[in-house]
C-alpha positions as CSV (number, residue, x, y, z in Angstrom):
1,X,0.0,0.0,0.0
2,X,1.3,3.7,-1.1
3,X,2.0,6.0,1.3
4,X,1.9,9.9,-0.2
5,X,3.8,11.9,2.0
6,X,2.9,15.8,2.7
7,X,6.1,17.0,2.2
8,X,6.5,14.9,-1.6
9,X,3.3,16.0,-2.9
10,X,3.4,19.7,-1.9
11,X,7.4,19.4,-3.5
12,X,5.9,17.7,-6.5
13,X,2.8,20.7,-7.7
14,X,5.1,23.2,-6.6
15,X,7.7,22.3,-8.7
16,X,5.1,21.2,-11.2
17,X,3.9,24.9,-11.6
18,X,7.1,26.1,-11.7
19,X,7.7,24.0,-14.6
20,X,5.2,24.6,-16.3
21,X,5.7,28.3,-16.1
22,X,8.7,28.5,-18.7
23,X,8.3,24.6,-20.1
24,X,6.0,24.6,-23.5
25,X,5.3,21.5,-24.4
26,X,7.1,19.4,-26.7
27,X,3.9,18.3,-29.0
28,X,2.8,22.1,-28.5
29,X,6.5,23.4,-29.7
30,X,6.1,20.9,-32.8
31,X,3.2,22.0,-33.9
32,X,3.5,25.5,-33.7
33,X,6.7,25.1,-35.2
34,X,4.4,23.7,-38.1
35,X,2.5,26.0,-38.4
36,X,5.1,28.6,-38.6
37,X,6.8,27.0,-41.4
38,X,3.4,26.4,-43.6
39,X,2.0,30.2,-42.9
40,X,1.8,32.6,-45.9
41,X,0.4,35.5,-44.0
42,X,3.3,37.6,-43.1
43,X,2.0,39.2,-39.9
44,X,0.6,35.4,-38.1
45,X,4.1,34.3,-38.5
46,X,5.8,37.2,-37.5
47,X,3.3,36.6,-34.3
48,X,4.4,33.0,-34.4
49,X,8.4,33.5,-34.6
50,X,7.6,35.7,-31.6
51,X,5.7,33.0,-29.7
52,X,8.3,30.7,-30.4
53,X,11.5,32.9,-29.9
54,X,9.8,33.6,-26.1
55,X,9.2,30.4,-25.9
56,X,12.9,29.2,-26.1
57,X,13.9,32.1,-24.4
58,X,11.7,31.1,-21.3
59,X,13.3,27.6,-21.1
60,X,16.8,29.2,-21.2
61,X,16.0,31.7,-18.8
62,X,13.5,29.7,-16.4
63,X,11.0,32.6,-16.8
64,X,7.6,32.4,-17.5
65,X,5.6,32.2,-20.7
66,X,3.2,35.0,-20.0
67,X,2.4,37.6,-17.5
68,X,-0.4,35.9,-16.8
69,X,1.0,32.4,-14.9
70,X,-2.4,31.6,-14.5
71,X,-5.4,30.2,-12.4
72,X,-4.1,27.2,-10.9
73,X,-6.6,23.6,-12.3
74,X,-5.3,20.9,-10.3
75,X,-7.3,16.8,-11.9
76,X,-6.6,14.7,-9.1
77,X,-7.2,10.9,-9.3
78,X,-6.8,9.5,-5.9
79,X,-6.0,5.2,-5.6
80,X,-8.6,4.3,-3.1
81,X,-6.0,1.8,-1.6
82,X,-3.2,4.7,-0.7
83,X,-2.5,6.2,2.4
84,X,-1.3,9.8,3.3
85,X,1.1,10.8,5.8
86,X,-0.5,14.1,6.8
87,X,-2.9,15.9,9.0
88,X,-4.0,18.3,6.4
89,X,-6.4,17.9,3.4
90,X,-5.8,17.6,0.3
91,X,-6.5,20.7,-0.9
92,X,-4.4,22.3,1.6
93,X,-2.2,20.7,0.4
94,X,-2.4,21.7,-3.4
95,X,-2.8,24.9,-2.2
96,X,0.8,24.9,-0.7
97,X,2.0,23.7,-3.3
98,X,0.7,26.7,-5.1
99,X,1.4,28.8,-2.5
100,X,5.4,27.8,-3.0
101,X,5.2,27.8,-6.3
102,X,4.0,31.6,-6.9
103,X,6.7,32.5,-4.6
104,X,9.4,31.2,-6.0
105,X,12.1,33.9,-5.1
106,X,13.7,32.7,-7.9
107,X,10.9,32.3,-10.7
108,X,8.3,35.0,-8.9
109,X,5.0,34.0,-10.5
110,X,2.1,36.8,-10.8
111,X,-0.8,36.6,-8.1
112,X,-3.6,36.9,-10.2
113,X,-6.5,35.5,-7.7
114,X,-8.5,38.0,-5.8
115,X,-11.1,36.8,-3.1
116,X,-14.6,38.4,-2.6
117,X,-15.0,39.2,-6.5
118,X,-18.5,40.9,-6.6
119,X,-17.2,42.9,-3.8
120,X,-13.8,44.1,-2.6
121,X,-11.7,42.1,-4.8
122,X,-8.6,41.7,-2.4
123,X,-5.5,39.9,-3.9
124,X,-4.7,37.1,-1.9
125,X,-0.7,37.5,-2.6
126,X,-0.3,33.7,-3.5
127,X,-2.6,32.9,-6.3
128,X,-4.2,30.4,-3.9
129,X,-6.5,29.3,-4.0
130,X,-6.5,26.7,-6.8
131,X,-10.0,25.6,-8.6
132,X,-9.5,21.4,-7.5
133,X,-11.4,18.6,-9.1
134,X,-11.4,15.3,-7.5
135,X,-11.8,11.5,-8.7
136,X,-11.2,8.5,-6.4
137,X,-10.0,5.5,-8.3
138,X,-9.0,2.0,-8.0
139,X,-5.9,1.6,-7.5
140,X,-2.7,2.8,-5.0
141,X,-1.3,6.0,-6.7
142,X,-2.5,9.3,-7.2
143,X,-2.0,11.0,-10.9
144,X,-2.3,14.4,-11.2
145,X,-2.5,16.6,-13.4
146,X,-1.6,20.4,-13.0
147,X,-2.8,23.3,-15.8
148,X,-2.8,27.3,-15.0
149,X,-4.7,28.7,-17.3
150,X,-4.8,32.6,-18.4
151,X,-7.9,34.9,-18.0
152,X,-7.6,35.8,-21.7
153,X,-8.4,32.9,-22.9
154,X,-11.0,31.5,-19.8
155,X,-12.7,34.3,-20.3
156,X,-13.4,33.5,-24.1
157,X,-14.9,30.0,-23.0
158,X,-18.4,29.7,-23.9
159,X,-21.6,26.8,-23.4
160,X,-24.7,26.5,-25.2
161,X,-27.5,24.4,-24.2
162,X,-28.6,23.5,-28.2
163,X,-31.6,21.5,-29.1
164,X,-30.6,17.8,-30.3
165,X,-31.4,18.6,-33.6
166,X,-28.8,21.2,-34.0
167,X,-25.7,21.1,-35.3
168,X,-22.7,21.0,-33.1
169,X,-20.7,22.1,-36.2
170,X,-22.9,25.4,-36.9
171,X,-22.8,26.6,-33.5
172,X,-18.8,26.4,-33.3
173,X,-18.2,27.8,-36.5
174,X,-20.8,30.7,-35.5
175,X,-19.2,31.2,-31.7
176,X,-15.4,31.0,-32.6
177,X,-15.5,34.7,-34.7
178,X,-17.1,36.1,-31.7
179,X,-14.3,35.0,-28.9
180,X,-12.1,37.7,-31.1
181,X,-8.5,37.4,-30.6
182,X,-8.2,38.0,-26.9
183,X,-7.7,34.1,-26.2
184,X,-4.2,34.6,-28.1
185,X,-4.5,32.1,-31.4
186,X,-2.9,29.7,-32.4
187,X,-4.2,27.3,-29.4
188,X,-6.6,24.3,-29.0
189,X,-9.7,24.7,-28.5
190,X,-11.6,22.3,-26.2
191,X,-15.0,20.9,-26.2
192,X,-17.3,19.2,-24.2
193,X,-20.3,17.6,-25.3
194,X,-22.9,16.2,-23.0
195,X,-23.6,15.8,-19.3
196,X,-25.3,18.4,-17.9
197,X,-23.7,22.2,-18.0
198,X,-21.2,22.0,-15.4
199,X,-20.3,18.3,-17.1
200,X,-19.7,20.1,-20.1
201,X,-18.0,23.3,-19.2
202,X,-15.4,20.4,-17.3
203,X,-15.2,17.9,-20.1
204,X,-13.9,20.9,-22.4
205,X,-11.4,22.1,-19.9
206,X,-10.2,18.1,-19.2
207,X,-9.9,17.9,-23.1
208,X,-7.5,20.7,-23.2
209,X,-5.2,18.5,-20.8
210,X,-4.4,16.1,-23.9
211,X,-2.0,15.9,-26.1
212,X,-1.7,18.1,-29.9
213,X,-2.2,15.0,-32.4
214,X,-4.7,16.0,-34.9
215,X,-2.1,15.6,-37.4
216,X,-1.8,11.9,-36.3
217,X,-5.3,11.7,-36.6
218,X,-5.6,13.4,-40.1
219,X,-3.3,10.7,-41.1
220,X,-5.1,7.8,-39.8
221,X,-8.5,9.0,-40.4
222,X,-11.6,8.9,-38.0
223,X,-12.9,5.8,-36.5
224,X,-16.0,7.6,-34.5
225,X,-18.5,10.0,-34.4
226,X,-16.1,12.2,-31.9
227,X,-13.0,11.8,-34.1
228,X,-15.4,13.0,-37.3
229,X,-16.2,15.8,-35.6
230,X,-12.6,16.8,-34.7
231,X,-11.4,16.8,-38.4
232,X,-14.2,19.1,-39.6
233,X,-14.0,21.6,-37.2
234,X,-10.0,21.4,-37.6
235,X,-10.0,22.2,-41.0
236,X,-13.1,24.8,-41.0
237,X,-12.3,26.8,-38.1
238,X,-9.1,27.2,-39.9
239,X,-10.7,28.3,-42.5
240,X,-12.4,31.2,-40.8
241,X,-9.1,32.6,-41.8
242,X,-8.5,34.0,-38.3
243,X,-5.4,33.7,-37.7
244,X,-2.4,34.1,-35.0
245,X,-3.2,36.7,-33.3
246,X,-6.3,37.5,-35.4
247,X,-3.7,38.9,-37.8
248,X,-5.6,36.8,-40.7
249,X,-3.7,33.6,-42.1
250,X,-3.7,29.7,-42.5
251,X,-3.8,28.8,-38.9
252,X,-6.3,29.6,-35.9
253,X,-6.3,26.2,-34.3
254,X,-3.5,24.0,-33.5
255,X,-5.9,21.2,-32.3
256,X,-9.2,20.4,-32.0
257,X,-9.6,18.4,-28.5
258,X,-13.8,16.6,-27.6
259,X,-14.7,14.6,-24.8
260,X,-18.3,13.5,-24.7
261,X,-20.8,12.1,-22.2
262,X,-24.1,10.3,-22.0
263,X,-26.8,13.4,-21.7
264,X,-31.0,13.3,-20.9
265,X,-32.7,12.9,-24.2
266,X,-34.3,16.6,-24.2
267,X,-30.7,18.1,-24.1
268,X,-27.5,18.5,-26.0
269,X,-25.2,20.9,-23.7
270,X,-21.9,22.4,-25.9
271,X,-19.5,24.0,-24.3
272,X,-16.2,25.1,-25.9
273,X,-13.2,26.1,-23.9
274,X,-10.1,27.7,-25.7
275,X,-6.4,26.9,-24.7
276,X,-3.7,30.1,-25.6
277,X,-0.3,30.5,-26.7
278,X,0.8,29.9,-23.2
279,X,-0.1,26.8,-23.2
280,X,0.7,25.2,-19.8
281,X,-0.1,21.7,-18.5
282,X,2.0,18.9,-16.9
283,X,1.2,15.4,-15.9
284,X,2.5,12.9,-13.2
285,X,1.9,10.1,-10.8
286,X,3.1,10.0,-7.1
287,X,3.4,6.4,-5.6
288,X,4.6,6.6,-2.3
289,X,8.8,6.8,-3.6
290,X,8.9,10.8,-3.3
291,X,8.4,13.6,-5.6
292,X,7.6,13.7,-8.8
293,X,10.8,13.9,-11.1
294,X,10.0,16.1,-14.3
295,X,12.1,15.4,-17.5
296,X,14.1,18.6,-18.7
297,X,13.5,19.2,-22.5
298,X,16.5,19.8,-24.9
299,X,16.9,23.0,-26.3
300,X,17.1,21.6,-29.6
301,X,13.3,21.1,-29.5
302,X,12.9,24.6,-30.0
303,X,13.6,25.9,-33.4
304,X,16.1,28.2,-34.4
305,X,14.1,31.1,-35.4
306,X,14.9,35.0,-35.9
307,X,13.0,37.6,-36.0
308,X,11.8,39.1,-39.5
309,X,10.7,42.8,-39.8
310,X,13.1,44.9,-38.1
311,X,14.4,46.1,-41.3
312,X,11.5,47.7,-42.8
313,X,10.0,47.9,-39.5
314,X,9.0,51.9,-38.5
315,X,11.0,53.2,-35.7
316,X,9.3,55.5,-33.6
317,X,10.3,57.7,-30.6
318,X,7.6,58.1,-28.2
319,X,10.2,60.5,-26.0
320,X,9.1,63.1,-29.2
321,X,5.9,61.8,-31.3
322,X,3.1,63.9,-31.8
323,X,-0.5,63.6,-32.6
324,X,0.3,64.5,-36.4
325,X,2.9,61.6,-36.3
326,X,0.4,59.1,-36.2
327,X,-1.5,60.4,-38.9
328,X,0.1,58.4,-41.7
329,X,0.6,55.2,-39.6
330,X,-1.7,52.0,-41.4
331,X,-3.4,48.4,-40.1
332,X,-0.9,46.0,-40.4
333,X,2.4,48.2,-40.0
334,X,5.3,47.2,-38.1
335,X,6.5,49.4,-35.4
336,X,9.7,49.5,-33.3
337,X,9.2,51.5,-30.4
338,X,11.6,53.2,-27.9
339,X,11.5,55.8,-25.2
340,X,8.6,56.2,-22.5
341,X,5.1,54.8,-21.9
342,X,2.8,54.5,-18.7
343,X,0.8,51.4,-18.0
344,X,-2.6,50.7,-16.9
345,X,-5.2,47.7,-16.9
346,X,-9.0,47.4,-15.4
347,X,-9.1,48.8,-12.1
348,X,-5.9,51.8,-12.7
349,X,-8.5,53.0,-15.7
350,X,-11.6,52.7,-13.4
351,X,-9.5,54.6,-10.6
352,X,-9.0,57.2,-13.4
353,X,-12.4,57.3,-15.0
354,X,-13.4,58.0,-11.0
355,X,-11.3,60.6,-10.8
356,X,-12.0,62.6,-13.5
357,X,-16.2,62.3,-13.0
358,X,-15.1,63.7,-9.6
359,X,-12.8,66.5,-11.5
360,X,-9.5,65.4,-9.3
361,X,-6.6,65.4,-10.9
362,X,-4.6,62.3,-12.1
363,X,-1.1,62.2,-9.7
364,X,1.8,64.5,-10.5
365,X,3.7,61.4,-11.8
366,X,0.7,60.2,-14.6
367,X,0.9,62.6,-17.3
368,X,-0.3,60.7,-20.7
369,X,0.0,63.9,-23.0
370,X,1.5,62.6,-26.4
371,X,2.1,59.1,-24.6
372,X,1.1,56.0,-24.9
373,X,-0.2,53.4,-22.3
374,X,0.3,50.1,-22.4
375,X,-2.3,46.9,-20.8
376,X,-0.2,45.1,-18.7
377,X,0.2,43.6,-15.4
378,X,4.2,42.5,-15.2
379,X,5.5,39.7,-13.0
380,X,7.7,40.8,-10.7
381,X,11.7,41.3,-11.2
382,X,14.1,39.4,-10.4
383,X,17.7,39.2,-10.3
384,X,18.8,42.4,-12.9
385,X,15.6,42.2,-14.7
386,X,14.2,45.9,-15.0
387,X,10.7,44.0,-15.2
388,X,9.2,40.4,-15.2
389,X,7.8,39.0,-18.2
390,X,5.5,42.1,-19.5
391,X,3.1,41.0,-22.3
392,X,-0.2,42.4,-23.1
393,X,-3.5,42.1,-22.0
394,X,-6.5,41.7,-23.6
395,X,-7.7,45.6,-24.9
396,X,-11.3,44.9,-25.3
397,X,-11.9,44.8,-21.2
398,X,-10.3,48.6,-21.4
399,X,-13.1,49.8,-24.3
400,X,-16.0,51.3,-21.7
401,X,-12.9,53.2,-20.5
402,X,-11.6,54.5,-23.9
403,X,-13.4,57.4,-24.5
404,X,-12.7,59.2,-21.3
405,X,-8.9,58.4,-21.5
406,X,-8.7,59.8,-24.6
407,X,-10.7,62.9,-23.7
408,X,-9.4,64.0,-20.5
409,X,-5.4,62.6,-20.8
410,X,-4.0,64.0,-23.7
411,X,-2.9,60.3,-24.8
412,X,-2.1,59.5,-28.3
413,X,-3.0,55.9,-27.9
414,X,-2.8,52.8,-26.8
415,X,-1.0,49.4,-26.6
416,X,-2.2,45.6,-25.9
417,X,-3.6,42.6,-27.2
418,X,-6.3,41.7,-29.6
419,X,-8.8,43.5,-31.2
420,X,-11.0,46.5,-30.0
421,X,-14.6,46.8,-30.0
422,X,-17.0,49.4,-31.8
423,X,-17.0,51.5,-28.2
424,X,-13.4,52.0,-28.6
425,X,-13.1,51.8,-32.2
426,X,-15.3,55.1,-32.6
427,X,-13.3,56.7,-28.9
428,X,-9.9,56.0,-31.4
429,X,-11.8,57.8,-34.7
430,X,-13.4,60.4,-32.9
431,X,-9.9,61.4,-31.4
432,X,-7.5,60.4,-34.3
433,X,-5.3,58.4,-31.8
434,X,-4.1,54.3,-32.6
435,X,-4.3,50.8,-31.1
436,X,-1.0,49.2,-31.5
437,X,-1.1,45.1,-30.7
438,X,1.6,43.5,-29.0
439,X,1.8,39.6,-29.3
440,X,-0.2,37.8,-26.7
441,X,2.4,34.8,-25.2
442,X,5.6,36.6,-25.8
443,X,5.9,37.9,-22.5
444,X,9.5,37.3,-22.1
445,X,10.5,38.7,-25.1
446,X,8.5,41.7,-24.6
447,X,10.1,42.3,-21.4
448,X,13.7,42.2,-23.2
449,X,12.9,45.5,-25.0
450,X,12.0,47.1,-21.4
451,X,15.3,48.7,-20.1
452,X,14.2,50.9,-17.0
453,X,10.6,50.2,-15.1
454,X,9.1,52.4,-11.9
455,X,5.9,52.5,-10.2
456,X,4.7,55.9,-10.7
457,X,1.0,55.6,-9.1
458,X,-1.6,53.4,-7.3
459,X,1.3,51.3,-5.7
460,X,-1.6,49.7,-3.9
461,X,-3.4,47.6,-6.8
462,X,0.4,45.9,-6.9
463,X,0.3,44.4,-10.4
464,X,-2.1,46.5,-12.0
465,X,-0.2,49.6,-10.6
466,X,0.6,52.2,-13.2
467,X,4.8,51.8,-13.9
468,X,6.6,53.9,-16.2
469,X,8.5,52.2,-18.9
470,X,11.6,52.9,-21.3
471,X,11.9,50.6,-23.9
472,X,14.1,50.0,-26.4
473,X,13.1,48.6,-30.3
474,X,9.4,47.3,-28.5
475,X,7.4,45.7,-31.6
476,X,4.3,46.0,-32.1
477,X,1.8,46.2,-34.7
478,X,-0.7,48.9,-36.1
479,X,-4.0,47.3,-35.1
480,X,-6.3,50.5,-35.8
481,X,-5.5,53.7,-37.3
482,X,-7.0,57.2,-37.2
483,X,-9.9,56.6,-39.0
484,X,-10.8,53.5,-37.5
485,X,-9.8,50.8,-39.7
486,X,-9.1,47.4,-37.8
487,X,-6.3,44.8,-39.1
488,X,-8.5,42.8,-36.7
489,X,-12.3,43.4,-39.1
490,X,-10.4,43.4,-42.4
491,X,-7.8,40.5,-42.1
492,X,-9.7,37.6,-41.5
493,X,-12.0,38.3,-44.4
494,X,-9.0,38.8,-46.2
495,X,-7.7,35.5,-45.3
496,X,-11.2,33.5,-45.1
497,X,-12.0,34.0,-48.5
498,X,-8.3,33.2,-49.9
499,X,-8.8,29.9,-47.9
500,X,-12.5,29.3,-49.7
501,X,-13.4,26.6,-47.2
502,X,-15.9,29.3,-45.3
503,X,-17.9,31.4,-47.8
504,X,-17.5,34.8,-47.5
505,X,-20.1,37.7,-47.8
506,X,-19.5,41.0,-49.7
């Protein structure tokens, strides 16, 4: 009879997480890697050699993916014939794990969880805790399986409760163009099918946990119903022409993952469940002999890739741009960017929007005139790092906000990931300002081109305080212009209708 020991299980998801936090993995690398190589749209695999240059970066450096390390899913399957050596539970002792893990004085991981959310919305410093599912199994080990998961992409997840006569197909092919880009493409997306809702929302995230084979599969062929469906939405979500990033191009999904499960004859619950750039799962079983050993990958997974663009790539000097500078700037451009910006997500804009309905003025140190600000929410430094991995957030949670920034700042505009919505798309027009895009899950990278970084205001939000930041040769890409135009709106159709698998309508 297995005996798990406190002290090997908390070692083993501590370490886990930490691993996962700068490890892709292999059968992700691959097929990325793929994809890179078969992509004729010049801006997805600019955002692709980006992904995957971060990528190998992370591994080298031990530093993680993306800002966002994540909402910790822990799949337990417990051998009803072990024992454990502890007085604590078991999700105490996941969430020390966790707890160790996130602070990591080596590897500082970013606390994203706050506690009360309809209310106060505290931080809880730790990222504990983490969202648990347990099975009890026959058997005398216990397998887990450890994911963290970023809120771009959870938030994107969707469920339908469809009539059985509907089509499965349809409803995907209708809900993927709405999820935008904010769940940073190319990923898997995950489906559940059956159950009841809650059975379905966590059959789509389990699927996620397996691994990138549809090429395997394509080979093969299908053999079932659930392997049918897999190709067709593989190849036609593709076709929606999407793309990394939403840039437009051959290649939205990586993989296509559906678990299924006997449902009540009236029902026919959907959900689907999208897996990002960061993609960031690990898988192990403890019997009793210690901690969970985790096999190092070679560097020579990662390709060797460089980055394209910087020679016709616009330099720009935000130290002295102007409102007529941007003027000429066009969807789709490649910018390098140096000199100073301010940062500022959700709750530094509502702070701001606040304070301007009560006519206060912003602090001494915040002054946006001619700047730009950039979504994001660093990880910590360490070492000589001016800033932890400092990649984008997703822009279209800023759009309520847009209008009055843009009003009452002075700003010229803005920087993060993804597309914007009609709110913010008519704030940019009606103020002749820009969206620039960095690339969601090149975090790492991103945080290369940051030389010197400062909190400058709301210390107290921690993360999501406002820094200054110089940077140096910063890429990123003109998503809107002046008069509105989104690379986001025209791209895809661009790209959907060169593919000719999804018919397009003028």
């Amino acid at each position: 009879m297995a005996v798990i020991r406190e002290q090997d299980f908390i070692q083993s998801v501590a370490d886990g997480l930490q691993y996962i936090s700068y490890y892709h993995p292999k059968d992700f690398i691959e097929a990325i890697t793929a994809a890179y190589e078969r992509e004729e749209s010049e801006a997805a695999k600019d955002a692709m050699a980006q992904i995957l240059i971060n990528s190998r970066m992370c591994a080298e450096g031990k530093r993680p993916l993306c800002q966002d390390t994540g909402i910790v899913t822990v799949f337990l399957k417990i051998g009803m014939n072990i024992q454990w050596d502890t007085d604590k539970s078991v999700a105490d002792l996941v969430n020390e794990g966790v707890r160790q893990a996130y602070n990591n004085p080596d590897n500082i991981l970013r606390a994203s969880i706050l506690e009360d959310p309809a209310g106060a919305r505290r931080n809880t410093k730790d990222n504990t805790p983490a969202t648990i599912h347990f099975e009890v199994v026959p058997g005398d080990t216990v397998e887990i399986t450890l994911a963290a998961k970023g809120g771009g992409s959870e938030n994107k997840s969707k469920l339908a409760m469809l009539n059985p006569s509907d089509s499965i197909v349809d409803w995907v092919l209708k809900t993927v163009p709405t999820m935008g880009a904010g769940w940073c493409p190319p990923g898997m997306l995950g489906i559940g099918i059956g159950g009841t809702a809650e059975k379905a929302m966590l059959l789509a995230k389990e699927s996620l946990m397996d691994p990138v084979n549809i090429q395997d599969l394509i080979e093969k062929g299908a053999s079932n119903r659930v392997e049918e469906l897999r190709l067709e939405l593989y190849e036609k979500v593709n076709g929606l022409g999407i793309g990394a990033q939403g840039l437009g191009g051959l290649t939205t999904v990586l993989d296509i993952k559906i678990k299924d499960y006997p449902t009540h004859a009236a029902s026919l619950p959907v959900a689907m469940i999208p897996n990002c750039a960061a993609t960031r799962h690990v898988h192990f079983t403890l019997d009793g002999s210690g901690p969970a050993e985790l096999e190092v990958p070679k560097l020579e997974d990662w390709p060797e890739i460089a980055m394209a663009g910087g020679d016709s790539a616009r330099r720009v000097n935000l130290d002295t741009l102007t409102p007529e500078d941007v003027l000429g700037w066009k969807p789709g451009e490649t910018l390098l960017l140096s000199g100073k910006m301010l940062t500022g997500r959700d709750a530094a804009h509502k702070r701001m929007v606040d304070m301007f309905a009560k006519g206060e003025p912003l602090p001494d140190a915040v002054d946006f005139t001619n700047k730009f600000i950039y979504y994001v929410g660093p990880v910590d430094a360490v070492r000589d790092e001016a800033v932890g991995p400092a990649g984008p957030t997703t822009a279209t949670r800023m759009d309520k906000f847009t209008d009055a920034m843009l009003e009452n700042t002075g700003l010229i505009g803005m920087i993060g990931k993804a597309e914007r919505g009609p709110t913010a798309i008519e704030a940019i027009k009606k103020h002749k300002s820009v969206y620039l895009m960095a690339v969601g899950g090149a975090a790492y990278l991103v945080s290369k081109a940051i030389k010197k970084a400062r909190i400058v205001a709301f210390e107290d939000m921690g993360m999501e305080a406002i820094h200054e930041f110089e940077v140096e040769d910063m890429p990123v890409t003109v998503a809107v212009d002046v008069t509105g135009e989104s690379v986001h709106n025209t791209a895809p159709r661009i790209w959907q209708k060169k593919i000719g698998i999804i018919p397009v309508e003028d």
